[in-house]
N, C-alpha and C positions, 0 to 999 in steps of 0.2 A: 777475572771471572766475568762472563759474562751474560748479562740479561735476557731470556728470550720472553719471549708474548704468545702467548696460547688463545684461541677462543673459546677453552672452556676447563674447568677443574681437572686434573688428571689426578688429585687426592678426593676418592673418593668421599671422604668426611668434609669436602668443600661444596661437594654439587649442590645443598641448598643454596648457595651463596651465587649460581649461576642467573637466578630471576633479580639480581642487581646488576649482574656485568651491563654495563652499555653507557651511552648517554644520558645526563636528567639537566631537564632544568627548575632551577632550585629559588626557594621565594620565602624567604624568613620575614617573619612578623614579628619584634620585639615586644616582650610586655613592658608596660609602663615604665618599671623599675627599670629593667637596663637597659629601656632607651634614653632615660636619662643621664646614663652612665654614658653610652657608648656614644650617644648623639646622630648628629644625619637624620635619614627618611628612617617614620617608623617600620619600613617597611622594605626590603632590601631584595633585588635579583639577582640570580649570578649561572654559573653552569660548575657542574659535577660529573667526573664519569669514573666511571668502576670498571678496571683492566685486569687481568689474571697476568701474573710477572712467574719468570723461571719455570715456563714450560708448564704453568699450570697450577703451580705448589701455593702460591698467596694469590689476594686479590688487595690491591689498591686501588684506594679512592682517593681521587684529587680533588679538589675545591680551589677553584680560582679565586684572586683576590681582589677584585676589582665593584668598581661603583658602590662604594658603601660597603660590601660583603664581606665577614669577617677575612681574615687574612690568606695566602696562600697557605695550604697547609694538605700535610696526606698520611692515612690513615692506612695499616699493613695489618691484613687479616689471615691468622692462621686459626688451627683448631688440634685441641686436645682429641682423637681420636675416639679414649678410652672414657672420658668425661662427659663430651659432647660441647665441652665450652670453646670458646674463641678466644684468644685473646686479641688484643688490638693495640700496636705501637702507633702513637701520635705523635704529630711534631709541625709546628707551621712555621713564618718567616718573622714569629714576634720572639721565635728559639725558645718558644712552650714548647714540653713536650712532656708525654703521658702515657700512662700503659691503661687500658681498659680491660672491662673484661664484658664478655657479648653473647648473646644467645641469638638465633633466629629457627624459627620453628611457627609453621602453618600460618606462614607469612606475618609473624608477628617479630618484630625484629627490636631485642634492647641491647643497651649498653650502658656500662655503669663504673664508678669507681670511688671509692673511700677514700681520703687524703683528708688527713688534720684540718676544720679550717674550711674543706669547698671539697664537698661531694659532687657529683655530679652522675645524672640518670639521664636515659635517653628509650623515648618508647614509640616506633613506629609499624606504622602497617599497610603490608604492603595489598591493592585494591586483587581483586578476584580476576581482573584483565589482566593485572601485570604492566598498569599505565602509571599509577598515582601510588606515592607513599605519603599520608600525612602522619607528620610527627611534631614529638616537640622535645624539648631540652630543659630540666627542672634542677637547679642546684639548692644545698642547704650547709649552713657554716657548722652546723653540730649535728647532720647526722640524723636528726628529728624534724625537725621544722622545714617542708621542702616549699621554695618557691618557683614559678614558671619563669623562665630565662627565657623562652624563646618557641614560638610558634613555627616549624617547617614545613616546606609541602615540597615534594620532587614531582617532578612530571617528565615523562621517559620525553625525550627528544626524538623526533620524526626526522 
């Protein structure tokens, strides 16, 4: 089988997902807590870009792993047509890997997932240009009690 590359959704139920295809560069802010965990600058850069794979049918995003940034890792977006949800297959080179489930809608873009032990929520938004996404990343071990993991900003690359 092989892979092609599209510049833009050919499943209709993707084309919101077309104001992420491209380049970003990406600048995570740890909150206190795991930057204690994770260690290094509180404050980390790296680059991300967002590709339509198989003629147009997903879109992945890759995250480089470099200078401090969490790990390489890439993220496979498809969509329920009939639902309007996303789901999202995860996996980096620490051999995590995750299923999400995701919305984006009038530029508000989440993701989220239940798992025993470490939820994990994700709420960004994308700016009225179409330059800047500020987000952040919020886990909680029961489900109740959420705390902030992590502060994100993408900036489309020029």
């Amino acid at each position: 089988m092989t892979s092609t590359m599209s510049k833009t959704a050919s499943n209709p139920s993707l084309k919101p997902l077309e104001l992420l295809s491209g380049r970003w560069d990406a600048e995570i802010r740890w909150s206190p807590e795991t930057h204690k965990l994770v260690g290094g600058p509180p404050t980390v850069r790296g680059a991300t870009r967002f590709e339509w794979i198989e003629n147009g049918h997903f879109l992945v995003q890759y995250n480089g792993g470099t200078g401090g940034a969490p790990p390489d890792a890439r993220w496979l977006m498809g969509r329920d047509e009939t639902s309007g949800e996303y789901c999202v297959l995860y996996a980096d080179a620490r051999g995590v890997s995750r299923v999400y489930r995701m919305t984006f809608e009038d530029r508000l873009w989440r993701i989220w997932r239940n798992a025993p032990g470490f939820d994990q929520r994700f709420e960004g938004r994308l700016s009225l240009e179409g330059r800047v996404i500020e987000a952040h990343w919020e886990k909680s071990a029961d489900g109740k009690t959420w705390e902030r993991d992590f502060d994100l900003k993408y900036i489309r690359a020029t």
